[in-house]
PAVEXDO-355659 format. One record per atom (N, C-alpha, C): residue in three letters; residue number from 0; atom name; x negated, y, z. Coordinates in nm, 2 decimals, m for minus. Layout:
BEGIN
r aa: ALA, i: NUM, at: CA, c1: X, c2: Y, c3: Z
...
END
This chain:
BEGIN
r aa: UNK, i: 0, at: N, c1: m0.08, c2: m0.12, c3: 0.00
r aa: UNK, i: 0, at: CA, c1: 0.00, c2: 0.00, c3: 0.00
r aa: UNK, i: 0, at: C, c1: m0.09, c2: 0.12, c3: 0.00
r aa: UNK, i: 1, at: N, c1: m0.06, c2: 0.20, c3: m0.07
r aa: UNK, i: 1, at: CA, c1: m0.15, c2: 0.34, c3: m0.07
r aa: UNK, i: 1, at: C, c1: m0.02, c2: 0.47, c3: m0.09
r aa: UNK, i: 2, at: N, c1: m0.05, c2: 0.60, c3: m0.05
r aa: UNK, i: 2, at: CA, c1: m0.01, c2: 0.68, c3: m0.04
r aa: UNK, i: 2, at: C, c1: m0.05, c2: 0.79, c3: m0.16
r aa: UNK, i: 3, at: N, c1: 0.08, c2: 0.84, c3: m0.23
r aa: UNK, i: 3, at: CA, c1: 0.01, c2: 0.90, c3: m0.32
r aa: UNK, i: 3, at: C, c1: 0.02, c2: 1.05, c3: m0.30
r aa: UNK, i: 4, at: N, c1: m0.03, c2: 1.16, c3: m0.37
r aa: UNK, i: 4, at: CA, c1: m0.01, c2: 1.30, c3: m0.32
r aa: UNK, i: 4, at: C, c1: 0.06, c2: 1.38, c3: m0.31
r aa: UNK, i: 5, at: N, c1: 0.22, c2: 1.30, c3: m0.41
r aa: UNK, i: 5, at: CA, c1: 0.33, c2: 1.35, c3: m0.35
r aa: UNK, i: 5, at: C, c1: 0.42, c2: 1.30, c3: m0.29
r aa: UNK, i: 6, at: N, c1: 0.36, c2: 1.23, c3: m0.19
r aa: UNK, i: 6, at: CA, c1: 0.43, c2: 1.15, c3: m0.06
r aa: UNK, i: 6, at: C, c1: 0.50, c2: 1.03, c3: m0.03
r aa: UNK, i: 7, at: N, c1: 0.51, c2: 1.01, c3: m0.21
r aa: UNK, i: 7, at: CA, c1: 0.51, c2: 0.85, c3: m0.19
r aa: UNK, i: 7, at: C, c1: 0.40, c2: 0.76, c3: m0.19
r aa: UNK, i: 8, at: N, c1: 0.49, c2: 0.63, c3: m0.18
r aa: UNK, i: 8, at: CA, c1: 0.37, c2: 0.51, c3: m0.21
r aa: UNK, i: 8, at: C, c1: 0.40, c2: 0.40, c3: m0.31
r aa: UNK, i: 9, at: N, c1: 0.28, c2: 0.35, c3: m0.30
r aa: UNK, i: 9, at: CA, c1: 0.28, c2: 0.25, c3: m0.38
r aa: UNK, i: 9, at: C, c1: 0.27, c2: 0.09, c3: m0.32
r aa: UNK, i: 10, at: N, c1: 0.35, c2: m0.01, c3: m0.36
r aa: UNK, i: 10, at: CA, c1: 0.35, c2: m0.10, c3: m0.25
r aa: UNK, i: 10, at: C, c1: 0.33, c2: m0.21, c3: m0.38
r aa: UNK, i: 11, at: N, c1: 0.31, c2: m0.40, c3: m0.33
r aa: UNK, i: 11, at: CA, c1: 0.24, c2: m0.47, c3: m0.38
r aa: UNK, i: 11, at: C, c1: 0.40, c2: m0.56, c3: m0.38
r aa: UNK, i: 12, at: N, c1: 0.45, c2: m0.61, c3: m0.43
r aa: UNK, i: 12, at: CA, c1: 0.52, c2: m0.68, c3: m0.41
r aa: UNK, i: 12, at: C, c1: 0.52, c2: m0.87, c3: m0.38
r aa: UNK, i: 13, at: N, c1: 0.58, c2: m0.90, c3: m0.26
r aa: UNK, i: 13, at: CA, c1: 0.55, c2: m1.00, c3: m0.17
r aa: UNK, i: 13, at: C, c1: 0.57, c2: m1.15, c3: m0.25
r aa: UNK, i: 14, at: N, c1: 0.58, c2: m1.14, c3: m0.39
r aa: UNK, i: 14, at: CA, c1: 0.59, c2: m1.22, c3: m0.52
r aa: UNK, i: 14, at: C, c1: 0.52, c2: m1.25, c3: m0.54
r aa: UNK, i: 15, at: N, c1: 0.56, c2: m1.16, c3: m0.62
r aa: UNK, i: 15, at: CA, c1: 0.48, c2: m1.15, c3: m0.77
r aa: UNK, i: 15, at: C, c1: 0.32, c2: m1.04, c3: m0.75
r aa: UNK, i: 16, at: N, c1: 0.29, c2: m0.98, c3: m0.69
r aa: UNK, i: 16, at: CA, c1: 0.22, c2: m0.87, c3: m0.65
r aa: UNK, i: 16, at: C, c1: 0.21, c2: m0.73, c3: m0.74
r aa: UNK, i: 17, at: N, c1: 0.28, c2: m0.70, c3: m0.84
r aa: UNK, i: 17, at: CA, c1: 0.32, c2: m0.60, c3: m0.90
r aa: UNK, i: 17, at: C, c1: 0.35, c2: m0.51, c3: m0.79
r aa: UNK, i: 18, at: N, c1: 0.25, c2: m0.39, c3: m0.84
r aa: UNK, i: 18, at: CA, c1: 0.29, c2: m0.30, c3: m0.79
r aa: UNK, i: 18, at: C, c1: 0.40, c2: m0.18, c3: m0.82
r aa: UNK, i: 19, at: N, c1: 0.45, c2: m0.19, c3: m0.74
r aa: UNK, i: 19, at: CA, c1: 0.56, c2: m0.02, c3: m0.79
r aa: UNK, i: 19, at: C, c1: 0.57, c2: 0.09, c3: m0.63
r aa: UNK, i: 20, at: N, c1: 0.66, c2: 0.15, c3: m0.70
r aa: UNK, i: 20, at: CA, c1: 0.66, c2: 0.31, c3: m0.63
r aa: UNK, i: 20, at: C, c1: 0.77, c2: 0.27, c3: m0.52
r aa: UNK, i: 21, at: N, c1: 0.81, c2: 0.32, c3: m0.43
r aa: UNK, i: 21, at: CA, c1: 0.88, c2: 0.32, c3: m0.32
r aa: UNK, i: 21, at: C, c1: 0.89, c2: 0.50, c3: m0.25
r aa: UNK, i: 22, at: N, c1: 1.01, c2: 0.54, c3: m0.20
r aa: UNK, i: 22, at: CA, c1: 0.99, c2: 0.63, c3: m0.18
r aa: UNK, i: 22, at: C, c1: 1.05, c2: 0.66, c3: m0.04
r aa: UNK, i: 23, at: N, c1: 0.98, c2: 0.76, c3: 0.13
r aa: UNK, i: 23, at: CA, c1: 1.06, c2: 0.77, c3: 0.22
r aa: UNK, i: 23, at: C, c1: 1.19, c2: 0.79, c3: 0.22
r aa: UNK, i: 24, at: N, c1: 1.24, c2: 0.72, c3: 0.33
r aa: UNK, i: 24, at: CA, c1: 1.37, c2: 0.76, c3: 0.38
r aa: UNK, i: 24, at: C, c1: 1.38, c2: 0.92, c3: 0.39
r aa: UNK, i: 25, at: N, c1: 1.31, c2: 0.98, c3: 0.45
r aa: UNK, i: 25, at: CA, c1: 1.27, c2: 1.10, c3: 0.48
r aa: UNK, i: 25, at: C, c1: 1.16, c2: 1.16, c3: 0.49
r aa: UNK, i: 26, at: N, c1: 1.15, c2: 1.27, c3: 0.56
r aa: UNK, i: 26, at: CA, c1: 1.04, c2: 1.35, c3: 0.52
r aa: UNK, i: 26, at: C, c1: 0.92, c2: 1.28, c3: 0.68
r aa: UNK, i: 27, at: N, c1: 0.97, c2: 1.31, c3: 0.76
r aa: UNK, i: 27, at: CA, c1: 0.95, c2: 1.23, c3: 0.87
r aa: UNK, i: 27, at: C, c1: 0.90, c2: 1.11, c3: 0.87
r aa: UNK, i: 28, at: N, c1: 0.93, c2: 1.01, c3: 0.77
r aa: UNK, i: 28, at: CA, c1: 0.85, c2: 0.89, c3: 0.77
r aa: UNK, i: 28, at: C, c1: 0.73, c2: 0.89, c3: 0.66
r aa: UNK, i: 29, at: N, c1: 0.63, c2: 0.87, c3: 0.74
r aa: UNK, i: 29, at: CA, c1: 0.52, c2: 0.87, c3: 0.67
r aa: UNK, i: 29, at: C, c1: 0.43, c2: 0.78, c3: 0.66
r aa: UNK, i: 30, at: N, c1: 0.48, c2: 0.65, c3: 0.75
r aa: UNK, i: 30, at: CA, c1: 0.36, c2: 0.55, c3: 0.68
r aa: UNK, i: 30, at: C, c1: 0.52, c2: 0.37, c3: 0.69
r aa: UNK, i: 31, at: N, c1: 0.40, c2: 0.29, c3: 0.64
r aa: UNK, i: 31, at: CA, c1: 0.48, c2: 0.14, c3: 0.63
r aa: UNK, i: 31, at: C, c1: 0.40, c2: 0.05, c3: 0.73
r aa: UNK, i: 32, at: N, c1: 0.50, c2: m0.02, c3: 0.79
r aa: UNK, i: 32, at: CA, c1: 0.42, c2: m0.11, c3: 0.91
r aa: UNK, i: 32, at: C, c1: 0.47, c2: m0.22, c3: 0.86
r aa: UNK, i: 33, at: N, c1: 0.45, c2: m0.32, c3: 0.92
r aa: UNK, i: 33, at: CA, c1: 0.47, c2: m0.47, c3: 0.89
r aa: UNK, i: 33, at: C, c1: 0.58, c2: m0.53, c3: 1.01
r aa: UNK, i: 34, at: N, c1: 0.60, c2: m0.42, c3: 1.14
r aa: UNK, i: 34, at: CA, c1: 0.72, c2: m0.52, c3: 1.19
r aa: UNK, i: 34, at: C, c1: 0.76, c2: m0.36, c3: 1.26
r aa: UNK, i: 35, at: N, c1: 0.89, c2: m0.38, c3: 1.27
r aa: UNK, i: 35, at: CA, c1: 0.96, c2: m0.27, c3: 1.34
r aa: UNK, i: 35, at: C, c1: 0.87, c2: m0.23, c3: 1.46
r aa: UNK, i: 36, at: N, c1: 0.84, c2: m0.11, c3: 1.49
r aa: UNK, i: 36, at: CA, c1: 0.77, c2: m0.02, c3: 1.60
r aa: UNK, i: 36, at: C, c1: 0.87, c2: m0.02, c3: 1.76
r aa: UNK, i: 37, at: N, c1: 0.84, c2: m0.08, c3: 1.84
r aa: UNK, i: 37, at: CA, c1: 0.88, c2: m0.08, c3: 1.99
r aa: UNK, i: 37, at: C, c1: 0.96, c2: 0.06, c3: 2.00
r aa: UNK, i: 38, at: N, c1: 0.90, c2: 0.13, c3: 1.98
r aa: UNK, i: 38, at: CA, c1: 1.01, c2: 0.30, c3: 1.99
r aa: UNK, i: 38, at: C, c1: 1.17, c2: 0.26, c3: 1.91
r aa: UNK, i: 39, at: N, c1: 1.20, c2: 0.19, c3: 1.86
r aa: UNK, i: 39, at: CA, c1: 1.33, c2: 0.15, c3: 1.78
r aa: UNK, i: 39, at: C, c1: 1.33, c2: 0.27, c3: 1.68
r aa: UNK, i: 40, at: N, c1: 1.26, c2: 0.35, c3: 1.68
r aa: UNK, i: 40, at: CA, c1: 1.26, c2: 0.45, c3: 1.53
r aa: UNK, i: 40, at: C, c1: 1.22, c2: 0.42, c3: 1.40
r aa: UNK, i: 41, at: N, c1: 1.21, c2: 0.30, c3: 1.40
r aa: UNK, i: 41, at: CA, c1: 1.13, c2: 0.24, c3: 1.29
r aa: UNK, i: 41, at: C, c1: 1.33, c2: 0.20, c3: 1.14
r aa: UNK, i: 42, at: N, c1: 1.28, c2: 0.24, c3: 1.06
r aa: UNK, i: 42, at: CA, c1: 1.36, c2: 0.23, c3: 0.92
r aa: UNK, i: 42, at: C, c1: 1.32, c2: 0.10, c3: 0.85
r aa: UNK, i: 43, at: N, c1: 1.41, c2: 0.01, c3: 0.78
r aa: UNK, i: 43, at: CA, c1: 1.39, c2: m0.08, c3: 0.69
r aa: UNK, i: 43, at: C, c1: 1.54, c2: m0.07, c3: 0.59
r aa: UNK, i: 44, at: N, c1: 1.40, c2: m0.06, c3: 0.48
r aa: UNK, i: 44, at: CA, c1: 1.51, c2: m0.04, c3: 0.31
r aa: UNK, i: 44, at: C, c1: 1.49, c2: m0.18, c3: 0.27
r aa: UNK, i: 45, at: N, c1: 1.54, c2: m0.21, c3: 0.14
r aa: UNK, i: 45, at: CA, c1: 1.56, c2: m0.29, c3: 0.06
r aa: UNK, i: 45, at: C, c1: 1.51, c2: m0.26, c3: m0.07
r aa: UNK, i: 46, at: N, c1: 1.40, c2: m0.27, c3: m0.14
r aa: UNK, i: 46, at: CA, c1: 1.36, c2: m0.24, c3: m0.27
r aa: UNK, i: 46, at: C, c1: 1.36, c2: m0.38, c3: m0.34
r aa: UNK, i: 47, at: N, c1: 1.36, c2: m0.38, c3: m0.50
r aa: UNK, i: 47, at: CA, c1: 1.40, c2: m0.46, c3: m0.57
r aa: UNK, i: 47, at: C, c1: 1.26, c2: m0.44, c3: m0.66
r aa: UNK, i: 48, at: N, c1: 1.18, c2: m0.59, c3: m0.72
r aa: UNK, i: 48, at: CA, c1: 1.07, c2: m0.55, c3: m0.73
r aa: UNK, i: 48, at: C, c1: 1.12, c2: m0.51, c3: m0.93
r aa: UNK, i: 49, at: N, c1: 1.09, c2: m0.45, c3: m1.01
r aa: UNK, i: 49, at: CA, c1: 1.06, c2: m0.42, c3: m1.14
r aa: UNK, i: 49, at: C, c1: 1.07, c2: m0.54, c3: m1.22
r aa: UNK, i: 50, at: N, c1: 0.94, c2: m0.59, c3: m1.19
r aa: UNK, i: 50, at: CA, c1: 0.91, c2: m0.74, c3: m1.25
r aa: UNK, i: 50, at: C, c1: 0.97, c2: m0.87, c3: m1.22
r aa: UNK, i: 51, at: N, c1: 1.00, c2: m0.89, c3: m1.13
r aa: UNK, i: 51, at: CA, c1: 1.05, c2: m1.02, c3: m1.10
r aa: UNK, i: 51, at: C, c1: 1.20, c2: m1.02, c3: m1.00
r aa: UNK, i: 52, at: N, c1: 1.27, c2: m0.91, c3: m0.97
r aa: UNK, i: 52, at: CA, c1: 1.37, c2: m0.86, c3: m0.89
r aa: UNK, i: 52, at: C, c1: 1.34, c2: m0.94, c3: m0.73
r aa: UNK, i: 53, at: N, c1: 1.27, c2: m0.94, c3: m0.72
r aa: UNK, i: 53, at: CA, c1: 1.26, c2: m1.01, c3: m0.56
r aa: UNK, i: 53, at: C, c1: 1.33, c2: m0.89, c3: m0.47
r aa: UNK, i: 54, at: N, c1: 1.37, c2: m0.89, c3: m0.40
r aa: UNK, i: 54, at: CA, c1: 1.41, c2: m0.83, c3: m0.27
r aa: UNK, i: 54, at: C, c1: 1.29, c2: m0.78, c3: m0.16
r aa: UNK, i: 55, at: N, c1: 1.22, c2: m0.67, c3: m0.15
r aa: UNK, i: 55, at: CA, c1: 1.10, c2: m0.64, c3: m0.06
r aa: UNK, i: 55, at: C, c1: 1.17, c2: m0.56, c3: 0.03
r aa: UNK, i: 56, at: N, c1: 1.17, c2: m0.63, c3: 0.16
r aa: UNK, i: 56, at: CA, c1: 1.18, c2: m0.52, c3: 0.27
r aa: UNK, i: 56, at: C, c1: 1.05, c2: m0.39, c3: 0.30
r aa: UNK, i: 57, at: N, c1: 1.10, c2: m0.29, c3: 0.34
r aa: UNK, i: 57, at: CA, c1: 1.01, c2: m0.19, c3: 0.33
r aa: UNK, i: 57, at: C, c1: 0.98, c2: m0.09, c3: 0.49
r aa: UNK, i: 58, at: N, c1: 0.93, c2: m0.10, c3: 0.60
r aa: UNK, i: 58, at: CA, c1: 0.99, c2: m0.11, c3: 0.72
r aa: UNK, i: 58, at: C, c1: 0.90, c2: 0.07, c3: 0.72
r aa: UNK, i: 59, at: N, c1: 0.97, c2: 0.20, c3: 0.74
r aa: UNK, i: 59, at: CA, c1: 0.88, c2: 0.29, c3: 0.71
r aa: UNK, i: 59, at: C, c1: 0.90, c2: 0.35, c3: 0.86
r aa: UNK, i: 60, at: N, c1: 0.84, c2: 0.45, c3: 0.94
r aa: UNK, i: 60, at: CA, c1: 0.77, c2: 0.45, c3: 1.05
r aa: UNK, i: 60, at: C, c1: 0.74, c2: 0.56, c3: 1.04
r aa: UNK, i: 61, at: N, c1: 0.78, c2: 0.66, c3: 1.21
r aa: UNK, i: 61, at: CA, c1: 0.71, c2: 0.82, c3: 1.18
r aa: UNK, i: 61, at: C, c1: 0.56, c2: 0.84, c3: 1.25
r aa: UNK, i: 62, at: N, c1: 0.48, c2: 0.87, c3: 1.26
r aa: UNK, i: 62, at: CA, c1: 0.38, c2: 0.88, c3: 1.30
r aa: UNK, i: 62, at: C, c1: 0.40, c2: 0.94, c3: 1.42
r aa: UNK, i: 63, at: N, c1: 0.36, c2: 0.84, c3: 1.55
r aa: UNK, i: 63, at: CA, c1: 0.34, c2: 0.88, c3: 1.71
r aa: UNK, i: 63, at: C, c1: 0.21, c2: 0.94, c3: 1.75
r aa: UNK, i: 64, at: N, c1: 0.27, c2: 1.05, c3: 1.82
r aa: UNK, i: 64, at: CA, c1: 0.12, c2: 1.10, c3: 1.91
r aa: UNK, i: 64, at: C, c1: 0.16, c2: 1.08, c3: 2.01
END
């Protein structure tokens, strides 16, 4: 997953590994974790991959200080 410079990202798909774009829920979520964050603020979408339609969960996350 990488972050591109206008705020989205780019994610691998859990398939096929084709990459495509994914975009925040909001402005506020700024990165992707792999399991919901203990704070319960943690978001999960549903993206559909391009290439192979798999179903990718996407679990996006605001950054804690």
């Amino acid at each position: 997953m990488s972050k591109d410079a206008d705020g989205n990202f780019t994610v691998l798909c859990t398939v096929c590994k084709t990459p495509f774009k994914v975009y925040p829920p909001g402005l506020e979520y700024v990165r992707i974790i792999q399991q919901p964050c203990t704070r319960g603020d943690s978001i999960a979408t549903d993206r559909t991959c391009p290439a192979c339609d798999t179903q990718n969960t996407i679990i996006w996350d605001i950054e804690h200080k």
